[in-house]
Phi, psi and omega in degrees: 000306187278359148290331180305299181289336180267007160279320169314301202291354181294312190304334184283331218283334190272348170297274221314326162275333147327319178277326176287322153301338163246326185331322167239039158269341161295320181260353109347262186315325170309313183295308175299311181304304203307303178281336168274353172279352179255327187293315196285355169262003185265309192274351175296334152249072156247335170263301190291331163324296158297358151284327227266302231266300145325314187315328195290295200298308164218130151277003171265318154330328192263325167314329191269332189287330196250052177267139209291311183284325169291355182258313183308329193302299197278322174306314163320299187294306223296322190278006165251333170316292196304325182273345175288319199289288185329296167001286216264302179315299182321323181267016186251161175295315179293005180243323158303325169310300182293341152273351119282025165255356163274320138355310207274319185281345181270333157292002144296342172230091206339302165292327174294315162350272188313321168280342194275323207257334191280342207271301158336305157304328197282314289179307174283318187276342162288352194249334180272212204242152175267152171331291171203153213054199176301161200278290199272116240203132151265082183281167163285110172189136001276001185219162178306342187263334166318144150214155186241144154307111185206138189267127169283106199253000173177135161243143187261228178202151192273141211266319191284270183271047187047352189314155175284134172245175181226146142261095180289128165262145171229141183254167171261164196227112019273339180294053206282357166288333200243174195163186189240136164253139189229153189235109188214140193292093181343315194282323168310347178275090180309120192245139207238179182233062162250179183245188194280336197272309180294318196267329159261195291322329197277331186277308146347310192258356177090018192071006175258344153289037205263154193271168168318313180215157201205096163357099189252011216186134166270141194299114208283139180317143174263127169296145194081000000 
């Protein structure tokens, strides 16, 4: 019996370092699966096009364009080739030309606008430095005792008492595209030295990329 039992507690002691060994290769793949499913999805009909297009010539070729793992491979590589290619056109004058002047035509169409133009402003304002204090901010969310990791994306003004708000996105983890937006008074707002990279590790990872210590509290005002 007590060999029985000290084979059980070996067998818990090694699942168990056996889950910590893979848990974060796992939520890796999982980050990695999540992007490589938005690349391949941007490029899959661009490959069935070019099956469609083959097909006429060889059908074994189109068959091979359209297998689901080989299809994921090449829609990755085609869709980062394409984004290296905007990229490199987007920095030249003649490529900044043809993109505003594609701009100028999605502004002709309201709803295509509004998300293009909102998401964009959304996307610029994370990348320049903010108006004032830190990009990257703790507000009390979802309860007063709670703080959450939230990017400061606009501070307005209370129309009443003229006080300042901040809009904060606080994003979900691991999944930093979706997320919440909150409306909060700037002086409630903690403000950090993290930097935007540091601040998506940490929302990515589960908080576990997290530094020693961390401004939990706004710092109380000095007198006089």
């Amino acid at each position: 019996m007590r060999n029985l039992a000290l084979h059980r507690a070996h067998a818990g002691r090694y699942i168990l370092i056996g889950f910590f060994t893979i848990a974060p290769l796992w939520v890796t793949w999982l980050v990695f699966d999540f992007l490589l499913g938005i690349l391949a999805g941007l490029g899959t009909p661009m490959l069935y096009g070019a099956a469609s297009l083959v097909a006429p010539l060889s059908e074994n070729l189109a068959a091979w364009l359209r297998d689901s793992a080989v299809q994921k491979l090449l829609a990755v590589l085609l869709t980062l080739f394409n984004l290296y290619a905007i990229g490199f056109l987007a920095s030249m004058v003649m490529g900044r030309k043809l993109l505003e002047a594609f701009e100028a035509m999605l502004a002709r169409l309201p709803v295509v606008q509004t998300i293009y133009g909102g998401t964009k402003r959304f996307l610029h304002t994370l990348r320049k430095p903010p108006i004032a204090g830190q990009r990257v901010v703790l507000i009390c969310f979802p309860t007063p005792g709670m703080k959450a990791v939230g990017f400061v994306t606009k501070v307005m003004r209370d129309v009443d008492s003229g006080r300042q708000l901040a809009a904060v996105y606080v994003p979900t983890s691991p999944n930093p595209t979706s997320g919440y937006i909150e409306i909060v008074p700037l002086d409630d707002v903690v403000q950090t030295d993290w930097t935007m990279e540091e601040a998506m590790s940490f929302v990515m990872t589960g908080g576990t990329n997290a530094p020693d210590s961390i401004r939990f509290t706004q710092p109380p005002e000095s007198g006089g």
